[in-house]
C-alpha positions in Angstrom: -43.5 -73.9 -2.9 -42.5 -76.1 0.1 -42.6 -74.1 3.2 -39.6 -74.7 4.9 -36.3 -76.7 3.2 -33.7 -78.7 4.4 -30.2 -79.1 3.1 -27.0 -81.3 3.9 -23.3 -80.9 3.4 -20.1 -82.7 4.4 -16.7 -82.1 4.2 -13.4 -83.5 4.5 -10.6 -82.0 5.8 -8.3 -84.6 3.8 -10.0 -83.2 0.3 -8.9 -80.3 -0.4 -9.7 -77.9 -3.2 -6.4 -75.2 -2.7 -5.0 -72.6 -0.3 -6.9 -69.6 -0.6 -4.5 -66.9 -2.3 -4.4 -63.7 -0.1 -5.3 -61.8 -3.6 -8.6 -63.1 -3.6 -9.6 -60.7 -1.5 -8.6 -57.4 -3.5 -10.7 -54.3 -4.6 -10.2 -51.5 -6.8 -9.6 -47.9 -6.8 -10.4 -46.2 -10.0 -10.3 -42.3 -10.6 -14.4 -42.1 -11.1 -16.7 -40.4 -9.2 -15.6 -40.1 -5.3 -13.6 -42.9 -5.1 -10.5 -40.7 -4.7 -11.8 -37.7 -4.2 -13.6 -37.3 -0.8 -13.2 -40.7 -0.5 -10.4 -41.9 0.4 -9.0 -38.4 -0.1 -9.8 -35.7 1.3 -7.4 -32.6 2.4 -9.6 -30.7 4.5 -11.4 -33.1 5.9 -11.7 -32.8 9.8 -10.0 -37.0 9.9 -7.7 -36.4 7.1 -3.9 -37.3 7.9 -0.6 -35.4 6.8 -1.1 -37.4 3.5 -5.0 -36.2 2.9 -6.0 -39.7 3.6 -9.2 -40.1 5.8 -8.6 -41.6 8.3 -12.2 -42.7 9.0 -12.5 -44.4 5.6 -8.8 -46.2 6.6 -10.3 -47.7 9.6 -13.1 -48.7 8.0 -11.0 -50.4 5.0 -9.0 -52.6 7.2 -11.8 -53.6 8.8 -13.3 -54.4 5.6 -10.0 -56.4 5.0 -9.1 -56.2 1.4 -5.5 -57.6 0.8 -4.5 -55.8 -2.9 -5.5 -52.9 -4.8 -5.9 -52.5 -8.5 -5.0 -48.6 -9.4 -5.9 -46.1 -11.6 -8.1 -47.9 -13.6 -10.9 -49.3 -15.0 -11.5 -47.1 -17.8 -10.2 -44.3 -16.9 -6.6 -46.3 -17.4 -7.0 -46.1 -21.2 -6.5 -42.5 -21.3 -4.2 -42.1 -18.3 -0.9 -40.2 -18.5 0.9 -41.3 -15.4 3.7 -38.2 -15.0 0.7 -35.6 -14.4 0.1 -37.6 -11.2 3.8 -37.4 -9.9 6.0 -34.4 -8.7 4.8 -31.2 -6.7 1.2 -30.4 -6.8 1.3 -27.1 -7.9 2.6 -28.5 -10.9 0.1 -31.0 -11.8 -1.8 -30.6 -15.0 -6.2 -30.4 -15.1 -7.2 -33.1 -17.8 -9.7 -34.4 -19.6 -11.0 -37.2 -18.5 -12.8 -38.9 -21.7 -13.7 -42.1 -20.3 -16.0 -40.3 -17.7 -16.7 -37.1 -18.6 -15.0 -35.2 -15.8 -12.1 -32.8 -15.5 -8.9 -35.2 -13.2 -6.8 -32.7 -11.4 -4.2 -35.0 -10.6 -3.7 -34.5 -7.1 -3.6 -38.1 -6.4 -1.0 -39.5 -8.3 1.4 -42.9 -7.7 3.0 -41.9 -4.9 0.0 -40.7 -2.9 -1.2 -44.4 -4.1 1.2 -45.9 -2.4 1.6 -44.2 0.6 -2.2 -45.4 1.0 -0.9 -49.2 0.1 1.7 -48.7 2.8 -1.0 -47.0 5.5 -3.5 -49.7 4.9 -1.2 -52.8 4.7 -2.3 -53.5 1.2 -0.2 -55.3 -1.7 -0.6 -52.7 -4.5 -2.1 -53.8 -8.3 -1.1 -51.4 -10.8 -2.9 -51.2 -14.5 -0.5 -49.1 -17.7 -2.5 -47.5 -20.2 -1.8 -50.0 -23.4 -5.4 -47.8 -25.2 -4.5 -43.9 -26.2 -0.6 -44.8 -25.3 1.4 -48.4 -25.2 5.5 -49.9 -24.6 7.3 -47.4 -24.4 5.4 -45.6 -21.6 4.4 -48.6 -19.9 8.3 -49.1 -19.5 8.7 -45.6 -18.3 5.8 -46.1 -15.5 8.2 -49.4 -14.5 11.0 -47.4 -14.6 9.7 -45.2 -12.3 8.1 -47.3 -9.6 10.4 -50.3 -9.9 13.9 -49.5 -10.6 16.1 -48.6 -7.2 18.3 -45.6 -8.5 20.7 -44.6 -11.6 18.3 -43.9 -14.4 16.0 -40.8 -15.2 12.9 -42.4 -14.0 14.5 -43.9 -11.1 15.7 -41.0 -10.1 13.0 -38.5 -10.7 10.7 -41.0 -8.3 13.9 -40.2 -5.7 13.5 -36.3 -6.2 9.8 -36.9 -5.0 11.1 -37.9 -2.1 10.6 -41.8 -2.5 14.0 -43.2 -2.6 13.2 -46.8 -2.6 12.0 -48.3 -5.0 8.0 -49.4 -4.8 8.5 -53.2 -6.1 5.3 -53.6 -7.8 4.9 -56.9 -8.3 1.2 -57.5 -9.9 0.5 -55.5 -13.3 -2.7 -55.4 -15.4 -1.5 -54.9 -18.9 -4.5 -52.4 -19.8 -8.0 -53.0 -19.3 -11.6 -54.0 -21.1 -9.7 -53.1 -24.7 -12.0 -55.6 -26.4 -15.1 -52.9 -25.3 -16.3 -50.3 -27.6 -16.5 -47.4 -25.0 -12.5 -48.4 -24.1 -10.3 -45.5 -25.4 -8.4 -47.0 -28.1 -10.2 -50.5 -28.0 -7.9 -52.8 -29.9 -9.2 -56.2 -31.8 -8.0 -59.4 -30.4 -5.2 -59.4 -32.3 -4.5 -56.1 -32.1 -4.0 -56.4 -28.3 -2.8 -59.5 -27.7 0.6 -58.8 -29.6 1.2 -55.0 -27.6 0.0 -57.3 -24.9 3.1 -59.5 -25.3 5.6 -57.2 -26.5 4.7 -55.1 -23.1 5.2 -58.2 -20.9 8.2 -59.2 -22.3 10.0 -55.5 -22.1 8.7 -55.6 -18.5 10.4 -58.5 -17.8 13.3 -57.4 -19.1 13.5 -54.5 -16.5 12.4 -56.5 -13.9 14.9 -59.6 -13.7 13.3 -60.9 -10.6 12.0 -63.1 -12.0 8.8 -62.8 -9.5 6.6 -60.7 -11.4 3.2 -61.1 -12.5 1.2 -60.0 -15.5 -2.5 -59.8 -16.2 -3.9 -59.9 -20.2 -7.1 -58.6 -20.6 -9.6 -61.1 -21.3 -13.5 -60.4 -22.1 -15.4 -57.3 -20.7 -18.0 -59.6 -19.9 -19.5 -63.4 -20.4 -22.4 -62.0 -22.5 -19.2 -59.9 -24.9 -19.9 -61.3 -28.9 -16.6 -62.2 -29.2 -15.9 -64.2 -25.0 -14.1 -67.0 -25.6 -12.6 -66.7 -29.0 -11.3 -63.1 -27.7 -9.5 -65.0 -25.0 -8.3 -67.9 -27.2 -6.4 -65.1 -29.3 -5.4 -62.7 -26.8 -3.6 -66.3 -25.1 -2.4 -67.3 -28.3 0.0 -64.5 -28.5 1.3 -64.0 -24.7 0.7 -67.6 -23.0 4.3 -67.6 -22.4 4.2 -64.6 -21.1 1.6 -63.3 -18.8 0.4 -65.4 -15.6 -3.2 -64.2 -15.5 -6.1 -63.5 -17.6 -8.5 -60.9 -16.4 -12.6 -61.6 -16.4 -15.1 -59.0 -15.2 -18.6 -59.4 -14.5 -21.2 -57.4 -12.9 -25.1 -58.8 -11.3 -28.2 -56.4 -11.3 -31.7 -57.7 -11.8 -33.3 -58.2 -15.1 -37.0 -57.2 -15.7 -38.4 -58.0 -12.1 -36.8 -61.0 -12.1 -35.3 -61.5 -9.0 -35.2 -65.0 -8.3 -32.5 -65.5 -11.3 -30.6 -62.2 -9.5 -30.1 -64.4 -6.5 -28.5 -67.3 -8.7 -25.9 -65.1 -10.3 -23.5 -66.9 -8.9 -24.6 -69.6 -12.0 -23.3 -67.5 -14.4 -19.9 -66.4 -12.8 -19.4 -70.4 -12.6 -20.0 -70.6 -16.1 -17.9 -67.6 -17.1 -15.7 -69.3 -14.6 -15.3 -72.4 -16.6 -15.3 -71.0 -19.8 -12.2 -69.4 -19.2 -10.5 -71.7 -18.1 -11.6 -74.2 -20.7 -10.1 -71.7 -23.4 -7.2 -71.1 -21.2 -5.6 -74.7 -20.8 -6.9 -75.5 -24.8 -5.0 -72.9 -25.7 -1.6 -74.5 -23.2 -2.5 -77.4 -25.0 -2.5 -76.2 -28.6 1.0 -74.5 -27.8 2.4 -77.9 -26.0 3.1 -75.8 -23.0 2.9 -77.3 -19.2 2.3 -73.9 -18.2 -1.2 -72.8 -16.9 -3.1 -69.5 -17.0 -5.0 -68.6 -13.5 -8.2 -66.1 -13.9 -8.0 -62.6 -12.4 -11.2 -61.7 -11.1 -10.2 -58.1 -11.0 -13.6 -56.5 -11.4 -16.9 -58.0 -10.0 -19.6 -56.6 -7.9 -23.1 -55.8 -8.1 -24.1 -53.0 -10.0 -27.6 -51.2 -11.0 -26.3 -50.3 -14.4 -29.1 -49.0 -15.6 -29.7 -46.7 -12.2 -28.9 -43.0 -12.9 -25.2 -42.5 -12.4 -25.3 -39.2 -10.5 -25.1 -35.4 -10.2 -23.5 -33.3 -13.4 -24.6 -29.6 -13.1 -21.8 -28.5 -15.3 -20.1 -29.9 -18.3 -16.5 -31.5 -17.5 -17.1 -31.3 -13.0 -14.3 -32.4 -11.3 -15.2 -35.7 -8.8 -19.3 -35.4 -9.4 -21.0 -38.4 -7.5 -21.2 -41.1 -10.2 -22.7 -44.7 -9.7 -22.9 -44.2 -6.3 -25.8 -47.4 -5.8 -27.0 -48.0 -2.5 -27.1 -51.8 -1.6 -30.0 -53.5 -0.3 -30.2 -56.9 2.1 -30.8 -58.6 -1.2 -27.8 -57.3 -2.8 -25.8 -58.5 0.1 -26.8 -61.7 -0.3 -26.5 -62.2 -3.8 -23.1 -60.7 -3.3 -22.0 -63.1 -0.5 -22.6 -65.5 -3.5 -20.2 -63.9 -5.4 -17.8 -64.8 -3.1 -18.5 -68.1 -2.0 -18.0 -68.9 -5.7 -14.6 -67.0 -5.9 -13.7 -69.3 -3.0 -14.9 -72.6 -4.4 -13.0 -71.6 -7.7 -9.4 -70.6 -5.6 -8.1 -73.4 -7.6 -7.4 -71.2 -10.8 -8.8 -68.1 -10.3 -5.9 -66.5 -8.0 -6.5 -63.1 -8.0 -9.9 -60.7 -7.3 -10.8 -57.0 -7.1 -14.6 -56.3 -5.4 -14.8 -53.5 -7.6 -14.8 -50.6 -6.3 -13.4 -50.0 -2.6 -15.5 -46.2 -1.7 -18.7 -44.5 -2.8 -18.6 -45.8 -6.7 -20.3 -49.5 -6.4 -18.8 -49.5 -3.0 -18.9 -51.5 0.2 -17.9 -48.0 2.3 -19.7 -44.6 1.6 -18.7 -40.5 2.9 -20.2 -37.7 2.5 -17.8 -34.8 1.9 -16.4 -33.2 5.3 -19.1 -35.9 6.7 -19.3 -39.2 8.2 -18.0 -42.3 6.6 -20.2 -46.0 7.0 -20.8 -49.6 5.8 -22.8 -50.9 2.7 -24.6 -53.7 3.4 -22.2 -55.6 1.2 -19.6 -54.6 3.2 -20.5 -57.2 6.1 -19.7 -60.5 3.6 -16.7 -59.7 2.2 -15.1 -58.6 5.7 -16.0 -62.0 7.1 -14.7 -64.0 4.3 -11.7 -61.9 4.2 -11.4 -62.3 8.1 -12.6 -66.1 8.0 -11.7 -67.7 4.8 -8.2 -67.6 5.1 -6.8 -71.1 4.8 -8.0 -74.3 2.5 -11.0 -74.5 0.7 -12.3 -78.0 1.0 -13.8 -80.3 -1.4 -17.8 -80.1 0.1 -20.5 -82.6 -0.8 -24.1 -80.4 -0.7 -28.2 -81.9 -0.7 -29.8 -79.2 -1.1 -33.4 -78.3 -2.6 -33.6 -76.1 -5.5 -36.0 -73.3 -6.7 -36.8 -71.9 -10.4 -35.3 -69.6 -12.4 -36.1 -68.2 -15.8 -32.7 -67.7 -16.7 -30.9 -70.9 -15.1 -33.2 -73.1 -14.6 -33.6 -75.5 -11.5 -30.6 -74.2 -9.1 -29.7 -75.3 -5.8 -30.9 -73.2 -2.8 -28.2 -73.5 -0.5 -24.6 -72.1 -1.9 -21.4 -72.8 0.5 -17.9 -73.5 1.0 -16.0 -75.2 3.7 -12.5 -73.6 4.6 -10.0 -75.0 6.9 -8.5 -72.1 9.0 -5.3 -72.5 9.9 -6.1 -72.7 14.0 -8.0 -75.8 13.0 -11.1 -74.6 13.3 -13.4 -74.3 9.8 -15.3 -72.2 8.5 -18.6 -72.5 6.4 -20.1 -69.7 4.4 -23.3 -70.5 3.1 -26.0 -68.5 1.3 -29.9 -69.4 1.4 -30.6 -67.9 -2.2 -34.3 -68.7 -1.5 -36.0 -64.9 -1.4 -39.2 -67.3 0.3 -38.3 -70.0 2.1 -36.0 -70.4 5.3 -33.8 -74.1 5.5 -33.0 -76.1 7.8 -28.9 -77.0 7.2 -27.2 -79.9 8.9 -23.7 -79.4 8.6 -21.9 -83.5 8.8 -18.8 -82.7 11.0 -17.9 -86.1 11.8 -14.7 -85.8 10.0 -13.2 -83.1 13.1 -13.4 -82.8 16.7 -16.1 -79.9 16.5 -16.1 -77.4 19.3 -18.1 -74.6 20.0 -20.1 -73.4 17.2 -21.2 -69.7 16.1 -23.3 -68.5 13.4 -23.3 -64.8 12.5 -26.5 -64.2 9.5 -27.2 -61.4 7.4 -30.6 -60.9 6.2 -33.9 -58.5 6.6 -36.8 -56.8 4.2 -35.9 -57.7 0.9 -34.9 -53.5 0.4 -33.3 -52.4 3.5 -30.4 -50.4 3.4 -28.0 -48.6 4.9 -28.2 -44.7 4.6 -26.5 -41.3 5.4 -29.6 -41.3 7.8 -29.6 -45.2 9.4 -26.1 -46.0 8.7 -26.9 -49.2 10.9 -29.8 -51.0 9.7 -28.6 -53.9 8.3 -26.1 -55.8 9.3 -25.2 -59.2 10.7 -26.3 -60.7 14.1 -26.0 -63.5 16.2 -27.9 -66.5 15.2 -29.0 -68.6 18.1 -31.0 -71.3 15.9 -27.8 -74.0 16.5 -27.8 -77.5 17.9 -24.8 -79.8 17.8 -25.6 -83.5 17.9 -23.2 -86.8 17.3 -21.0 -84.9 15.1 -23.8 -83.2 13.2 -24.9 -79.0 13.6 -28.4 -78.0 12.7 -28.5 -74.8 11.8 -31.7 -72.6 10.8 -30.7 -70.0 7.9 -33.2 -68.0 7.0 -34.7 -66.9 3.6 -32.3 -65.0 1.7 -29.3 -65.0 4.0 -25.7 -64.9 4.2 -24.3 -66.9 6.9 -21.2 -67.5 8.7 -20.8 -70.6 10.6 -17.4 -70.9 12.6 -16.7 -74.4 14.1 -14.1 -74.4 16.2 
């Protein structure tokens, strides 16, 4: 293995790949584990608000910077009866929860949902249970959070003391119901036509004529059934939907960590696959119309990790999946989201799944302190920094081996323009060995000063109840700007964010 690498990139900011859509940065709040519960709620906590809402976890999410929120669900959606989460407390009915194997008291209902949308400055994404329940009481739900006043939805919303409206606009019509641990998993068939007879009726309340609808597509790219799951589930409700959902989640495989840091390969692929089924599906149907992806769940996750505590059947909020990132995972991550970026073309929408303690960039301990994940550092800087156009980017760039992808490139970027003028380059070293050398060709703008802010460390470091702090960007000093070129030194697995101003 060489000892050192050097890469090259170039941009244009005349060749353009999109604007970046603001709900590329989303995340997800699902009733599992403390994700609500002592997460971002939490009574009695000693920073809770007249709502329950932490406020240490609410700084700490606008800082992170997520723009939407996909709500209740995940799988716990599939068994969900909204009305227990609505109305005086007191009232609320314990359930089951089947898809976790906990006990939901349903203190956190819609309304305390959006009252965290409205603290935080997020849009809000909102999934109906189409698994143990379908149209009629998806149209209730919409009834209820969307119409102003006059009806017995509408006006039950009013007597719990919201009296306008909550103008949902983004709506995920179920979720994962081609997976056989979904409550009420449905065949591609099966779904796609309550799929479109749900969109439809919702657009039929609706009338603005600005809503939009998510059809679930494949759990996963490795599902039996990706691709020909999609091309029926479109067959039925291309005309009516606007997105169609993928998932996908990264943990290493047998030791084999240098195909962990190119899982970005494979979210390309799934990438394109999608949209490959998508617009042959427009064109079987003679339809100008096309689909855009919904990234709504991705992340890394150790799947296989021990999910948490359960010292009695049926707990209420026991910690569940609660994995604790590494500087490797960060990385990797960063990936992630350097490919969402590159992709903003047709995939529109994106949830980091999940937003506190379950797979989560922010963690608390209950009546405790509240800190970052080391993955929380990339997705607040792309949030913060990629806001603008993506450009079309021209990359040299050595490559290392893989078992599972073969040859792939070392360096991974993107090239946004910001809307100051400045740009901003995000670029990933994915090389767990080797730092690079990266000259940056800026020839095409008047570059100013220029600031690098790098993420990396031992391979394992993370951040803990106990050194909340140990990994996290810094400065990077390594930067020389030359006749329109910047020579940068990135270090062996990094993330890197390189403002030019």
């Amino acid at each position: 293995m060489a000892d050192h690498h050097r890469a090259r990139i170039e941009f244009d900011p005349r060749f353009t790949v999109a604007e970046v859509p603001a709900r590329l940065f989303g995340s997800f709040v699902e009733h599992l584990g403390r994700c609500v519960y002592t997460g971002i709620y939490e009574p009695d906590h000693p920073s809770a608000n007249a709502d329950g809402l932490r406020e240490d976890v609410l700084e700490l999410i606008r800082e992170l910077g997520p723009t939407m929120i996909r709500y209740p669900g995940g799988n716990f959606v599939s068994g969900y009866r909204w009305e227990d989460g609505v109305g005086p407390k007191e009232d609320r009915p314990r359930r089951l929860d089947l898809a976790w194997g906990v006990t939901e008291t349903n203190q956190f209902g819609l309304g305390e949902f959006m009252k965290f949308c409205r603290t935080v400055g997020v849009e809000p994404n909102m999934a109906v249970n189409l698994g143990t329940r379908g149209l009629q009481e998806a149209l209730d739900l919409f009834e209820y959070a969307n119409h102003p006043s006059g009806t017995y939805w509408s006006d039950l919303r009013r007597s719990h003391g919201d009296e306008e409206p909550y103008g949902i606009k983004l709506w995920c019509l179920g979720n994962e119901m081609d997976g056989p641990w979904q409550i009420g998993q449905r065949t591609a068939t099966e779904y796609g036509r309550i799929a479109d007879q749900t969109a439809r009726a919702l657009r039929m309340i609706d009338g603005s004529g600005d809503l939009d609808l998510v059809a679930c597509g494949s759990s996963s790219r490795g599902m039996p059934f990706f691709g020909a799951w999609e091309n029926e589930v479109l067959t039925h409700t291309y005309e009516s939907v606007d997105y169609i959902s993928a998932h996908a989640y990264y943990q290493p495989q047998d030791g084999d960590l240098a195909s962990f840091m190119a899982s970005a390969q494979d979210m390309e692929l799934f990438i394109d696959g999608v949209i490959a089924t998508a617009d042959a599906v427009g064109a079987k149907l003679k339809s100008d119309k096309k689909i855009n992806i919904s990234f709504d769940e991705w992340n890394v996750w150790y799947m296989h990790a021990p999910s948490g505590e359960r010292d009695e059947p049926w707990p209420v909020a026991p910690r569940q999946l609660e994995d604790v990132y590494s500087a490797m995972d960060a990385v990797v991550f960063g990936s992630l989201l350097i490919t969402l970026l590159r992709r903003c073309d047709r995939v529109t929408a994106a949830c980091l799944a999940q937003l506190v303690n379950v797979i989560a960039p922010i963690m608390t301990e209950p009546g405790g302190p509240a800190w970052r994940q080391t993955t929380f550092f990339p997705f607040a800087e792309a949030s913060k920094y990629g806001r603008g156009t993506v450009l079309n980017v021209n990359a040299d760039s050595p490559v290392f081996e893989t078992k599972k992808f073969g040859e792939v490139p070392a360096l991974h970027s993107v090239a946004v323009a910001n809307e100051d003028g400045s740009v901003t380059v995000f670029a990933v070293n994915r090389d767990l060995e080797t730092p690079m050398t990266l000259e940056i060709d800026a020839s095409s703008i008047q570059a100013g000063d220029v600031t690098v802010s790098t993420l990396t460390g031992e391979r394992d470091a993370k951040n803990t109840l106990d050194d909340q702090d140990r990994v996290a960007p810094a400065a990077n000093g390594d930067v020389t700007v030359k006749d329109g070129t910047i020579t940068i030194e990135l270090p062996a697995m990094s993330w890197n964010t390189i403002r030019i101003a």
